[in-house]
Backbone as ProteinMPNN parsed JSONL, in Angstrom:
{"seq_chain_A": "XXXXXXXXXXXXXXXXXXXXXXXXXXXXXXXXXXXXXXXXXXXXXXXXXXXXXXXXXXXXXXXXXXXXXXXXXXXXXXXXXXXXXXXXXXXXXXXXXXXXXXXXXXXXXXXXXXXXXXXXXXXXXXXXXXXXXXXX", "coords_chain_A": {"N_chain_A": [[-3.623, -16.625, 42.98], [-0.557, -14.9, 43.51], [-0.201, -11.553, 44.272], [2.037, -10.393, 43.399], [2.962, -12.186, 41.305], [1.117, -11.805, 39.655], [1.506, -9.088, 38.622], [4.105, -9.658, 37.789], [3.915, -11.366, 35.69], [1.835, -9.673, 33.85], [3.284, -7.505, 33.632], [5.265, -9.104, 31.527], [3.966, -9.756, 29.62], [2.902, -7.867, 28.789], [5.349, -6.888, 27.892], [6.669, -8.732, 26.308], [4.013, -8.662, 23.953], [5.007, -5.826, 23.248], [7.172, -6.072, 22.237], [6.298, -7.881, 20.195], [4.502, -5.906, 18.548], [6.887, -3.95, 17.487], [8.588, -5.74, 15.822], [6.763, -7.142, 13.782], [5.352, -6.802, 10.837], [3.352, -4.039, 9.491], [0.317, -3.516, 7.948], [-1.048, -1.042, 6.311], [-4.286, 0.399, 5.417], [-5.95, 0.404, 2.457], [-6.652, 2.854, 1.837], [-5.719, 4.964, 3.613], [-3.072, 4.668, 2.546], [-3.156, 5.412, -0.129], [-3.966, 8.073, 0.156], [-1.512, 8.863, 1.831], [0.528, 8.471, 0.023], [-0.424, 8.906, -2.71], [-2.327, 11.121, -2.494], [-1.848, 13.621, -3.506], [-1.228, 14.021, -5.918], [-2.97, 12.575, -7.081], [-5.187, 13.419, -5.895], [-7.515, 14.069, -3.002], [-10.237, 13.274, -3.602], [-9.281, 11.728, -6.064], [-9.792, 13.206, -8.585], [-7.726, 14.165, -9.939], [-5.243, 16.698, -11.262], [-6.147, 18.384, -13.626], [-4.022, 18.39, -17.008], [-1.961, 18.084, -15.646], [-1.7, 16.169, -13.664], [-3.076, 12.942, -13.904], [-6.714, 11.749, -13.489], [-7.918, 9.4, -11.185], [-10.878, 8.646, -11.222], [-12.709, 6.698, -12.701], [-11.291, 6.526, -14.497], [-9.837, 4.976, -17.118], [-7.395, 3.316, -16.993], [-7.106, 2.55, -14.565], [-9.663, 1.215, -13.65], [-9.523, -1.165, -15.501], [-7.461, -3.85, -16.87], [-5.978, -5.475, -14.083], [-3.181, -5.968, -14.122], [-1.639, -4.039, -15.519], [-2.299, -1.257, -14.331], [-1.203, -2.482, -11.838], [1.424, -2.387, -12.857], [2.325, 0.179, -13.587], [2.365, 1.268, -10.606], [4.431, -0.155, -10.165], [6.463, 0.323, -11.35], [6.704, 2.852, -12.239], [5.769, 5.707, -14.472], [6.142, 8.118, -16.805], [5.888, 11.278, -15.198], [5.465, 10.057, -12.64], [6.586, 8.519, -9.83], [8.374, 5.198, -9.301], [7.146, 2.838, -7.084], [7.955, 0.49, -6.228], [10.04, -0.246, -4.072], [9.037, 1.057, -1.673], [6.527, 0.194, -1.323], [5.155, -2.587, -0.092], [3.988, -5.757, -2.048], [1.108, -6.271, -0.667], [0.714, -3.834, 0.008], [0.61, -2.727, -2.36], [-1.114, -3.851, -3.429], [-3.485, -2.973, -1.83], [-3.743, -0.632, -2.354], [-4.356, -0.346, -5.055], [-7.08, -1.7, -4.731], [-8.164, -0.26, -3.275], [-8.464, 2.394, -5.197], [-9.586, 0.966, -6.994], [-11.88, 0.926, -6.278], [-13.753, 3.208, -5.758], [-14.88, 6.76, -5.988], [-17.004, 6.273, -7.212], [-15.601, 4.712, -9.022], [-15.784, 0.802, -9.544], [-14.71, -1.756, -9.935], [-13.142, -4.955, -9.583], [-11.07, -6.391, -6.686], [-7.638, -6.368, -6.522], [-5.883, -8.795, -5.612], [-3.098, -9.627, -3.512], [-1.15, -11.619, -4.045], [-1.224, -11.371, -6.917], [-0.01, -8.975, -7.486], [2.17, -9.992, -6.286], [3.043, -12.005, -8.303], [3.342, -10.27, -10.557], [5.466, -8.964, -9.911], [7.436, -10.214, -9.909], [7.877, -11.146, -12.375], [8.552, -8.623, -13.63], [11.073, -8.908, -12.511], [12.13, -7.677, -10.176], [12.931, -6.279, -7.018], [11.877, -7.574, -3.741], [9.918, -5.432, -1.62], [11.66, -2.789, 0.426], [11.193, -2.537, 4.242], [11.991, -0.667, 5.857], [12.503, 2.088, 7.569], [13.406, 4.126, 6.507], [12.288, 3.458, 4.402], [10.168, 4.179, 2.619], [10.134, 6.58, -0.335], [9.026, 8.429, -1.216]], "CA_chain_A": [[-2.292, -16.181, 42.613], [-0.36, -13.785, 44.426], [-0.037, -10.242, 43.659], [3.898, -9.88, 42.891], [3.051, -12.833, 40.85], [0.097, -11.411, 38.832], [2.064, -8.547, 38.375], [5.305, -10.075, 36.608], [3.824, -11.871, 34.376], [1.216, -8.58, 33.378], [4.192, -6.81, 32.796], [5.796, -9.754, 31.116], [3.041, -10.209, 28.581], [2.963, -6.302, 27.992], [6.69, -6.285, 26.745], [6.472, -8.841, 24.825], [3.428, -7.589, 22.914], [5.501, -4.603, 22.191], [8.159, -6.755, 21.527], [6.278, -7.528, 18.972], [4.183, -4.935, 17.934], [7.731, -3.374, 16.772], [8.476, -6.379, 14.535], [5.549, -7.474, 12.944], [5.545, -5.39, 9.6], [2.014, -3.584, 9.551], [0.009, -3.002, 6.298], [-2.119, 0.102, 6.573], [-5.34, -0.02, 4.42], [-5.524, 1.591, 1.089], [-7.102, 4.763, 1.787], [-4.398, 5.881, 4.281], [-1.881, 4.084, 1.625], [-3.624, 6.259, -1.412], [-3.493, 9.515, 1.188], [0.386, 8.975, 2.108], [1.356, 7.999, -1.459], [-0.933, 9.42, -3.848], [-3.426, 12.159, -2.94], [-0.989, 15.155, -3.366], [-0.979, 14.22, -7.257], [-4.037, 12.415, -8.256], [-6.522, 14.302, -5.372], [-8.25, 12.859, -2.276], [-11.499, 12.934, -4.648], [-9.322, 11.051, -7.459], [-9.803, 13.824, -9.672], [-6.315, 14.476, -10.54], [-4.79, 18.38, -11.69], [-5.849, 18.682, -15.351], [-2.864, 18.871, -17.407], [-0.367, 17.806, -14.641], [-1.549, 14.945, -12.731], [-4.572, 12.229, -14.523], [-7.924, 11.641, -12.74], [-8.161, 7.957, -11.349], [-11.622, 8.356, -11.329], [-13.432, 6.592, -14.16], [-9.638, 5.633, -15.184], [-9.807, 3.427, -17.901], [-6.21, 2.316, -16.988], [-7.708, 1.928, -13.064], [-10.644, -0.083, -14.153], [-8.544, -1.952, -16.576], [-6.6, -5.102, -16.236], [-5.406, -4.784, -13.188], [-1.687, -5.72, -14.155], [-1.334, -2.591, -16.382], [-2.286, -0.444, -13.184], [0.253, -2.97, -10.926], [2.898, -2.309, -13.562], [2.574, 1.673, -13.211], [2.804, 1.604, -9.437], [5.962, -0.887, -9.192], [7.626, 0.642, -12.115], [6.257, 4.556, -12.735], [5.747, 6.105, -15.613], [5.819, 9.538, -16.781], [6.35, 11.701, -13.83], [5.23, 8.985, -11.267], [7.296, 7.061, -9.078], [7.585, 3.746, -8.803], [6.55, 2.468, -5.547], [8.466, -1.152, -5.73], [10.853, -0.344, -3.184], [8.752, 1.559, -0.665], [5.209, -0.44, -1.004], [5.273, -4.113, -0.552], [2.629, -6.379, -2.752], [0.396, -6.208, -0.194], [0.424, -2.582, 0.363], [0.021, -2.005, -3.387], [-2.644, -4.347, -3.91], [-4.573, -2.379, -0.914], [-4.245, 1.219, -2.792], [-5.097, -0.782, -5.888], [-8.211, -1.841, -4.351], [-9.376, 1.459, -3.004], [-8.891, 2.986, -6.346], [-10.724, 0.633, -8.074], [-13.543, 0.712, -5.489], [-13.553, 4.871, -5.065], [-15.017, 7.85, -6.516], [-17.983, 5.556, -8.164], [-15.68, 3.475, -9.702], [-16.552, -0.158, -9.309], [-13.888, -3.001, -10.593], [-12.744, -5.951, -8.613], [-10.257, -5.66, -5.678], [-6.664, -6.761, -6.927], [-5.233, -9.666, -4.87], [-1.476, -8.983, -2.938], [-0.314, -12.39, -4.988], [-0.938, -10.71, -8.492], [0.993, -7.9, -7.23], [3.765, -9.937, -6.049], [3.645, -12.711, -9.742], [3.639, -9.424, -11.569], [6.979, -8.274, -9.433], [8.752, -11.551, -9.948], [7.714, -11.48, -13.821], [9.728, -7.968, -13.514], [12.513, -9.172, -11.841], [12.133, -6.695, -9.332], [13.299, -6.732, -5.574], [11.094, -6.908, -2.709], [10.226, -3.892, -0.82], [12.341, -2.468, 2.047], [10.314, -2.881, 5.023], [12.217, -0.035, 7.219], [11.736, 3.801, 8.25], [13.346, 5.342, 5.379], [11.727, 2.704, 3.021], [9.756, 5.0, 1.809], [10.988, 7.532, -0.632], [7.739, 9.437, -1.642]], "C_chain_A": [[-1.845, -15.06, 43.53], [0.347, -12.578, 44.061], [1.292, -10.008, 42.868], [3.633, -10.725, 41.664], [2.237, -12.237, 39.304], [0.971, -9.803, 37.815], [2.79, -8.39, 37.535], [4.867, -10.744, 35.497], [2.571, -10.858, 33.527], [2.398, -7.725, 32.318], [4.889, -7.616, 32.023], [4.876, -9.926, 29.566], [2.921, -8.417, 28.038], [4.591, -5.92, 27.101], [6.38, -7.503, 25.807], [5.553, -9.11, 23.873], [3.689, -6.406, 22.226], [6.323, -4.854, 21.452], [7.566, -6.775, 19.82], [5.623, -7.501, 17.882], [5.397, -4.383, 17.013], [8.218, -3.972, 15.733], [7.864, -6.653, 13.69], [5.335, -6.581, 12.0], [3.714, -5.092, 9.761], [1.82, -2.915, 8.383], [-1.092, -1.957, 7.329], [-3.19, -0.232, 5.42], [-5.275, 1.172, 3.213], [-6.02, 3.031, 0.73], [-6.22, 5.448, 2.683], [-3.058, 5.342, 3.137], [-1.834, 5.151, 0.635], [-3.487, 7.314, -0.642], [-2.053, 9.9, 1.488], [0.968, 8.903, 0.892], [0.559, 8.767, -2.532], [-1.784, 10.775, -3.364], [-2.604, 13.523, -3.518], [-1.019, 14.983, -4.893], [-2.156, 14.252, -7.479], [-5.525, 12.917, -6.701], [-7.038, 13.596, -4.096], [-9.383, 12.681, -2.714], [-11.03, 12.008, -6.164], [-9.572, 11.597, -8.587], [-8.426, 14.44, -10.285], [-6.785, 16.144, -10.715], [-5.182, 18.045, -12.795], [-4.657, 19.467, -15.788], [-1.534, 18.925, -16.548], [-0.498, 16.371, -14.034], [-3.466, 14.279, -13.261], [-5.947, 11.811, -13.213], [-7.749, 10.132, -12.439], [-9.549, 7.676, -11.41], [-12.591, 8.479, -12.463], [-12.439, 6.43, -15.24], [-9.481, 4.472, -16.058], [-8.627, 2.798, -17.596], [-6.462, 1.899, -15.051], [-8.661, 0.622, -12.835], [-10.076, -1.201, -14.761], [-8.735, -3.298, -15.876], [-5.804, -4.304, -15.043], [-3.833, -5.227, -12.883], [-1.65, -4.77, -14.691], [-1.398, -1.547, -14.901], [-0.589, -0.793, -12.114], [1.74, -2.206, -11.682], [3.755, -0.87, -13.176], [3.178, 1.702, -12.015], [3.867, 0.496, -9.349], [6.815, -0.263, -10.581], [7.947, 2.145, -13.011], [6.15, 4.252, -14.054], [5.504, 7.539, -15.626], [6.382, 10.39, -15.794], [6.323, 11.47, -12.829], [5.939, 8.451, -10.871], [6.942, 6.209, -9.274], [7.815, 3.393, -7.524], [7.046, 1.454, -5.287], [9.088, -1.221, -5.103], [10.223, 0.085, -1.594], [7.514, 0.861, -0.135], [5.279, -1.745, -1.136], [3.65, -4.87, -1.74], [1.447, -6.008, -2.067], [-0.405, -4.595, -0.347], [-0.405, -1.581, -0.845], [-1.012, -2.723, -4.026], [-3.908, -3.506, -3.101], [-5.002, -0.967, -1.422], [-4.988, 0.615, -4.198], [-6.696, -0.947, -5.845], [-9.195, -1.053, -4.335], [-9.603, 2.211, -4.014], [-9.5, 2.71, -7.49], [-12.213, 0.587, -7.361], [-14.13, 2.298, -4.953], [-14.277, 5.55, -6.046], [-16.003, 7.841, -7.707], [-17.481, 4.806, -9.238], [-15.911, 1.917, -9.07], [-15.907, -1.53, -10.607], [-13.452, -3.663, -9.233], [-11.843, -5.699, -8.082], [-8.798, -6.548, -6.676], [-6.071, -7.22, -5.619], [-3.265, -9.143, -4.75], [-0.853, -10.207, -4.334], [-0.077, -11.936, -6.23], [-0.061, -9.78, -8.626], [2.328, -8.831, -7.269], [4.162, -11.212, -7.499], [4.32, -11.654, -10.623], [5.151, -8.923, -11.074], [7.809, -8.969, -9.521], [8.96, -11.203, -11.402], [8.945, -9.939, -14.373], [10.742, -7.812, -13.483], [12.818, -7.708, -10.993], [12.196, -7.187, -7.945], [11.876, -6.536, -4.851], [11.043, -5.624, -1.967], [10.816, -3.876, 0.395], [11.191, -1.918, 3.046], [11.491, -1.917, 6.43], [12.147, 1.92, 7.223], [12.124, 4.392, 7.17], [13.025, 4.545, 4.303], [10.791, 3.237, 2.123], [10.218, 6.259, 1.297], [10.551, 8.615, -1.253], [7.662, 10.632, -0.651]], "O_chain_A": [[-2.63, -14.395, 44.206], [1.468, -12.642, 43.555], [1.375, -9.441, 41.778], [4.045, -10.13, 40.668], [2.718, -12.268, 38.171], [0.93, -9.638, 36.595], [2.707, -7.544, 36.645], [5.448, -10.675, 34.414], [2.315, -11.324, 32.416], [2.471, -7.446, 31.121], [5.576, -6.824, 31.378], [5.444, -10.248, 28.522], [2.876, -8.05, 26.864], [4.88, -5.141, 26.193], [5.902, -7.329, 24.686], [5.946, -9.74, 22.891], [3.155, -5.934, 21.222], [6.524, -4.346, 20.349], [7.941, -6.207, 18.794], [5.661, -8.172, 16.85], [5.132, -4.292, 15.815], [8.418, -3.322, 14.707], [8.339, -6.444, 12.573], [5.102, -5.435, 12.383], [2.958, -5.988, 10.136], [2.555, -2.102, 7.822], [-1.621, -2.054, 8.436], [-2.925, -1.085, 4.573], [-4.78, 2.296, 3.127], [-5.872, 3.875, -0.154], [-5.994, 6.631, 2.428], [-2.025, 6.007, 3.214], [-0.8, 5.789, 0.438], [-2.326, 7.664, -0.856], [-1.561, 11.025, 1.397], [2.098, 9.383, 0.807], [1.31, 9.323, -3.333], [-1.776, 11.599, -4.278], [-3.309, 14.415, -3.991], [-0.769, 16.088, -5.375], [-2.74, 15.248, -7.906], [-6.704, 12.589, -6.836], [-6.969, 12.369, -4.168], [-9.864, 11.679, -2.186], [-11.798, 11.66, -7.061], [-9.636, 10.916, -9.61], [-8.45, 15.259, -11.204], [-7.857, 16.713, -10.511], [-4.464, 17.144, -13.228], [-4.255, 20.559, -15.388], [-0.482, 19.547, -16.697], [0.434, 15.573, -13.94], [-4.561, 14.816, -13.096], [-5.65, 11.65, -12.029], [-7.417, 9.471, -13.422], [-9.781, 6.49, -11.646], [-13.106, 9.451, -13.014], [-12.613, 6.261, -16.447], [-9.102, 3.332, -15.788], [-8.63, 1.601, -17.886], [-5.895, 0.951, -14.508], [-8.542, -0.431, -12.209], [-10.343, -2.294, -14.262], [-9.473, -3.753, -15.002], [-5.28, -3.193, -14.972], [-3.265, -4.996, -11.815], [-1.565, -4.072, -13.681], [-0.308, -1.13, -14.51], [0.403, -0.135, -11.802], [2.727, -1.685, -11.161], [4.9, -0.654, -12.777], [4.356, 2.059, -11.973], [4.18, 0.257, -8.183], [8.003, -0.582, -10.622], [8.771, 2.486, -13.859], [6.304, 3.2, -14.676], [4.859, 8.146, -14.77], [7.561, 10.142, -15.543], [6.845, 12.141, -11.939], [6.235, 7.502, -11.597], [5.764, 5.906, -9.461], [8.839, 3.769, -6.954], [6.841, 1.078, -4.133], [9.325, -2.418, -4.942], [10.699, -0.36, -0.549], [7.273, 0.8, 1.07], [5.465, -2.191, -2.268], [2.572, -4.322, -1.972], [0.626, -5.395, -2.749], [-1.556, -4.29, -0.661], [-1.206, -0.647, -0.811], [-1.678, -2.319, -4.98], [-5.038, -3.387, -3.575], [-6.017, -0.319, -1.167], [-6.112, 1.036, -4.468], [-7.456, -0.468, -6.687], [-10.313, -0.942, -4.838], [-10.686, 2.792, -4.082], [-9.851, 3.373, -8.466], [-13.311, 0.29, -7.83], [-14.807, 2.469, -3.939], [-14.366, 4.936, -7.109], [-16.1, 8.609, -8.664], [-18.157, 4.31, -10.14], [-16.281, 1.949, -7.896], [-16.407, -1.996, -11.631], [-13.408, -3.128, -8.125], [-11.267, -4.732, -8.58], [-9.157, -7.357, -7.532], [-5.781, -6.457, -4.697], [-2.514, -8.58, -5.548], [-0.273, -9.81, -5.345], [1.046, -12.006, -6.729], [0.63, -9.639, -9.635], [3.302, -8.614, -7.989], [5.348, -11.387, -7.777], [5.369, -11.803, -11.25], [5.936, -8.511, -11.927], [8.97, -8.636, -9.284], [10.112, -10.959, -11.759], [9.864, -10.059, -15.183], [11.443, -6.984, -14.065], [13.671, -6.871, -11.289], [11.681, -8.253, -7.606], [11.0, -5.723, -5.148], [12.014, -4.896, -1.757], [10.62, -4.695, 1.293], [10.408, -1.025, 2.722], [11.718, -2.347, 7.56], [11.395, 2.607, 6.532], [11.355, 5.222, 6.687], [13.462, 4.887, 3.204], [10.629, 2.801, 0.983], [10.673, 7.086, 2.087], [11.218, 9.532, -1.733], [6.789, 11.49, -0.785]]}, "name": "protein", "num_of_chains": 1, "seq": "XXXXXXXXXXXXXXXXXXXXXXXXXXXXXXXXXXXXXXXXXXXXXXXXXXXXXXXXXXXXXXXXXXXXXXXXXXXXXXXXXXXXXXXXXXXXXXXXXXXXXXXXXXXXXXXXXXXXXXXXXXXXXXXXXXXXXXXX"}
């Protein structure tokens, strides 16, 4: 091949990989999810504030069924946000996960689909998937 050649299509294959890198929505995993969204209440140890903000660890409503948990994070409660606009299924099945698999607890991971039956069964929108989509 010849150099100019090798060249254009290098740089041709580098844009559009950024191309699209910039579209492609990207899930983060649920311990940077639970860090950006939750530690500031319930702790990066999961021990919550006594008397302001609950412990998830050893959470009977964490352990639980894990719609009762889904329900909280797409529809708050108490002084919690709900997260159904800023976290897609995916995103909140992934913090789900980590907080049932964290801090020596030890319940099964919660699938993105259960997240997103339980958000239909709601009648709740999908999440906005852009920069100020989050409102935490």
């Amino acid at each position: 091949m010849k150099p100019i050649f090798t060249l254009w299509a290098l740089a041709t294959g580098l844009w559009a990989g950024a191309a699209f890198a910039q579209t492609a929505p990207v899930s983060a995993d649920g311990k940077t999810l639970f860090a950006k969204n939750c530690a500031a209440c319930h702790q990066a140890d999961g021990r919550g504030i006594p008397g302001a903000f609950p412990a998830l660890a050893g959470s009977a409503l964490a352990l639980g069924a894990p719609a009762e948990a889904t329900e909280v994070l797409l529809k708050g409660r108490g002084g919690m946000p709900d997260f159904s606009g800023s976290l897609d299924d995916a995103d909140i099945a992934a913090v789900l996960s980590y907080v049932r698999a964290s801090w020596g607890n030890r319940a099964a991971p919660v699938a993105h689909a259960e997240v997103g039956a339980l958000r239909t069964a709601l009648q709740l929108p999908p999440a906005g998937r852009n920069r100020f989509g989050n409102k935490h």
